[in-house]
N, C-alpha and C positions, 0 to 999 in steps of 0.2 A: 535576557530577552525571552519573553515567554509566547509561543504560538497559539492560542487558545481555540483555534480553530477546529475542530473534526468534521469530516466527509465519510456518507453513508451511499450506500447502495446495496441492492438486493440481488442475490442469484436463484434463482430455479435449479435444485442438485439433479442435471442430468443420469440416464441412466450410465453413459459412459465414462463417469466419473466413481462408478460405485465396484467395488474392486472386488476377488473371491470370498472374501468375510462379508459383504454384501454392506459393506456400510462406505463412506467417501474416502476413497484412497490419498494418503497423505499427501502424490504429489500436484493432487487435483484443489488441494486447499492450500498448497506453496501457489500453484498459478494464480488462486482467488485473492493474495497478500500480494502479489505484482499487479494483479490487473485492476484492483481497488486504487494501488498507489499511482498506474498512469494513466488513469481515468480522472483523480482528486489531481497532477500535474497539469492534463489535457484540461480542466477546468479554470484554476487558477491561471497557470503562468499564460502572459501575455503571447501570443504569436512569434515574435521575434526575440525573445525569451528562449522559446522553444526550437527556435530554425539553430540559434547559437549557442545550445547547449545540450549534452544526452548524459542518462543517468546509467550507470552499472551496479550491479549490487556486489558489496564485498562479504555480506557475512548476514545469516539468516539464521536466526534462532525463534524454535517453534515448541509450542509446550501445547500437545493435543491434552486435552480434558473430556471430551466426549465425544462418541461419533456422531457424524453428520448420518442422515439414512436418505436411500432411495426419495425425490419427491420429493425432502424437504425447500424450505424456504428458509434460505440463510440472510442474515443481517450484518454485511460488512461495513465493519468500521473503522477509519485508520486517521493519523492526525502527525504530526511531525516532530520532535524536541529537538535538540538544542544542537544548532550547525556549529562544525568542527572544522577550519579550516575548509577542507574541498569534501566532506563527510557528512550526510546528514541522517539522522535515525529520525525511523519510522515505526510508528507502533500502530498495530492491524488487531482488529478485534473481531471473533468472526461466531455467531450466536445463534442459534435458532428461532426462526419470527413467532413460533405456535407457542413456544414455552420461556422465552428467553434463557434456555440456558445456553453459559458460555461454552464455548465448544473446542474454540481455539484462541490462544493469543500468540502475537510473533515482534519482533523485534528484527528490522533489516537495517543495515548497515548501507547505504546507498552513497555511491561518489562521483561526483559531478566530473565531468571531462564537458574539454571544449570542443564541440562537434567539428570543427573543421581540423583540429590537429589531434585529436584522439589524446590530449595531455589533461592530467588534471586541473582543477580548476577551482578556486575559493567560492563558500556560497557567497555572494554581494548582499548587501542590505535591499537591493532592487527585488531580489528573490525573497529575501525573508518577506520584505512588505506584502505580496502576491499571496502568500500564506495570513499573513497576518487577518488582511481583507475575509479570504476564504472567497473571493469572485473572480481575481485577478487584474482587480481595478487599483 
């Protein structure tokens, strides 16, 4: 099963995100790889999708490549591979819009629980289709 899908959106690098070395503090591009991926969720999956199910992250791996600065405009980009039982990776791409360069790439480990009992939970085929779409139709 392949997701072919990717979801983009843009940040404004606040000034409070820009750290002593004066350039984007690492845990301020860890929140932009979460807030990418439940912004691309709050799109896709359907309403009741979402009332009955929540995601946690188990394992985040990030490879900086260059600094973000003061004022830039970043280009997030993230898309989904291949669900594992109740585990699904996400991969976050996060660039500069003035130059395209890549800035950051990350890899998060995300696992589905059932919102009402807090237990894990398999992705369903319902969830992959909602990815598949990229509308959540």
């Amino acid at each position: 099963m392949s997701v072919p899908h990717s979801f983009e959106m843009t940040v404004q690098v606040p000034e409070t995100d820009i750290d002593p070395q004066r350039h984007v503090n690492n845990v301020a591009f860890v929140r932009y790889v979460q807030d990418i991926a439940v912004a691309h969720w709050r799109l896709v999956a359907p309403a009741e999708i979402q009332k009955a199910v929540t995601w946690v992250v188990r394992r985040h791996e990030i490879e900086y490549m260059r600094p973000g600065m003061p004022g830039d405009e970043l280009l997030l980009r993230t898309w989904v591979g291949e669900p594992s039982g109740a585990t699904w990776d996400r991969f976050t791409e996060i660039s500069r819009s003035a130059d395209s360069q890549l800035l950051v790439k990350a890899r998060t480990v995300w696992v589905l629980l059932d919102a009402a009992s807090g237990r894990p939970r398999r992705v369903d085929a319902k969830m992959i289709a909602c990815f598949k779409s990229g509308d959540g139709n």
